[in-house]
C-alpha angles and dihedrals in degrees: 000000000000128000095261117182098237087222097065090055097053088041095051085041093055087044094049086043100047089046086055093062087251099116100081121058113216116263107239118217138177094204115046087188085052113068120148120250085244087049093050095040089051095048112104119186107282097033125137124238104175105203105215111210104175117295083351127089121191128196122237111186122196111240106164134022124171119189128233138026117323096033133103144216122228124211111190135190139188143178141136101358090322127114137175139183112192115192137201122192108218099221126182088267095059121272128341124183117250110183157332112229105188115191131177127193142171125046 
């Protein structure tokens, strides 16, 4: 075994976690419609926002965000011939939701 710096290690293991998409834990919400100003703020495009209903959780992912005023933010979802685009509208005052697009698609 070589005389590794401990530190290096932690520090390799946070950058190969954090490229895997490991570094943020998902924010949990029991509103989707009803994200925070600082959770929005702090959302960068994927990203994960997990919806809990009950005994079910269901996984938002980030897939646009614009910056500045004027720009939004998108949270989709998909499973079993469902899908959903919630949007939030970024105003001079902070966040404001925009919109719930529900599409469903197959047989």
């Amino acid at each position: 075994m070589t005389n590794t710096n401990k530190t290096d290690i932690v520090y390799w293991l946070k950058q190969i976690a954090e490229a895997l998409g490991g570094g943020r834990l998902p924010i949990e919400v029991g509103d989707i419609t009803k994200l925070t100003n600082d959770q929005l703020d702090s959302l960068q495009v994927g990203d994960k926002v997990v919806k809990a209903t009950g005994k079910q959780k269901h996984l938002y992912l980030v897939t646009y965000k614009g910056e500045g005023a004027g720009e939004g933010i998108v949270l989709t979802y998909n499973a079993c011939g469902y899908g959903e685009a919630v949007a939030y509208d970024r105003s001079g005052n902070g966040w404001v939701y925009n919109s719930t697009d529900i599409k469903t698609y197959g047989d």
